[in-house]
C-alpha angles and dihedrals in degrees: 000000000000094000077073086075102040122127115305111253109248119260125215116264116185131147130196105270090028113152112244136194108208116190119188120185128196114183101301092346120101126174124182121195133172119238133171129233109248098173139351134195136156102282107046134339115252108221139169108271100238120244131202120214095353099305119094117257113256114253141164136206110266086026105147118244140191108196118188125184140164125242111178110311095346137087113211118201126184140153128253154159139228104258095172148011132195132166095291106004151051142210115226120191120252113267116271097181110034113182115186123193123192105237126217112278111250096235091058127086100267135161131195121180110217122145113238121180112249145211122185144163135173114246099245092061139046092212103122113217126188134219143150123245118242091201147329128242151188086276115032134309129295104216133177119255141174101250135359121276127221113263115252089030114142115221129177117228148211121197123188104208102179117245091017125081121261109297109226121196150115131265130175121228104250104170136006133180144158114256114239109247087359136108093216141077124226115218138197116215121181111205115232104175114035125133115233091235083061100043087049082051100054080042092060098044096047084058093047090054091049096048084056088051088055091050096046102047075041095064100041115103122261 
């Protein structure tokens, strides 16, 4: 009887021009590529076939599929498959399986590891340096570099965030310290000059990368 008033199951919300994550996996190979609703009906969502360096991604009719996308504070997740292709576009099937997760808010002192390319120089110099970030937080970013910089040093900073354009701000150095046993540094940047489109964009990719670490630790035998 009081199964009758569990928790609603989650119903599929998508919009034309909603960001999506797709992941295909073929045996050991996974590959993950961004792709935009273009139209939804009751029967599939239409969406851009991805490309990858210009040239659309290779995909077949019946081809398995995991989407994930945001809506708000959540992160949705379901399996699909590929029902039709034409010249720019594709027809996924309707979720059958939807699973949603609440994420962290963006005001708390969260931390998500995810590894971002990074380009970064101090202000006094025009000598480009790259690194890779360890996580992002509710501040800025805490990335790996060579050696330790000074604290209170302002850098300006490039962050690849993949299917987004270069992200372009400035951070000050907050914290950096050797890495025991370790050749690296890791180093605490606070961001002070970051738009909050680009902030929401390294957030939602942070999540994007964790939902993959779920599927993959979830696909690995016992």
């Amino acid at each position: 009887m009081f199964g009758l008033f569990g928790k609603k199951k989650p119903r599929l919300k998508l919009e034309p021009k909603q960001e999506l994550e797709l992941e295909f996996v073929d045996g050991e190979n996974v590959e993950n590529y961004f792709t935009r609703v273009l139209q939804l009906d009751r029967k599939r969502i239409v969406v851009q076939i991805p490309t990858q360096n210009k040239i659309q991604i290779g995909v077949n009719v019946g081809d398995p599929v995991t989407v994930t996308y945001m809506d708000g504070d959540m992160v949705y997740q379901f399996s699909s498959r590929i029902m039709d292709r034409k010249e720019r576009e594709m027809d996924l099937a309707l979720a059958t399986d939807l699973k949603e997760e609440k994420t962290p808010i963006h005001t708390d002192d969260f931390t998500l590891e995810i590894p971002i390319p990074v380009e970064y120089r101090a202000m006094s110099t025009a000598h480009l340096q790259t690194a890779t970030t360890k996580a992002i937080n509710a501040k800025g970013i805490d990335i790996l570099t060579n050696l330790p910089i000074p604290p209170g040093t302002s850098l300006h900073i490039e962050l690849e965030i993949p299917g987004s354009s270069a992200i372009k701000t400035q951070g000050r150095v907050a914290h950096s310290q050797k890495i025991p046993n370790d050749r690296k540094a890791l180093t605490q940047i606070e961001f002070e000059d970051i738009s909050n489109t680009d902030r929401e964009t390294i957030f939602r990719y942070a999540i994007f990368y964790q939902q993959r670490k779920v599927r993959k630790e979830a696909r690995q035998p016992e």
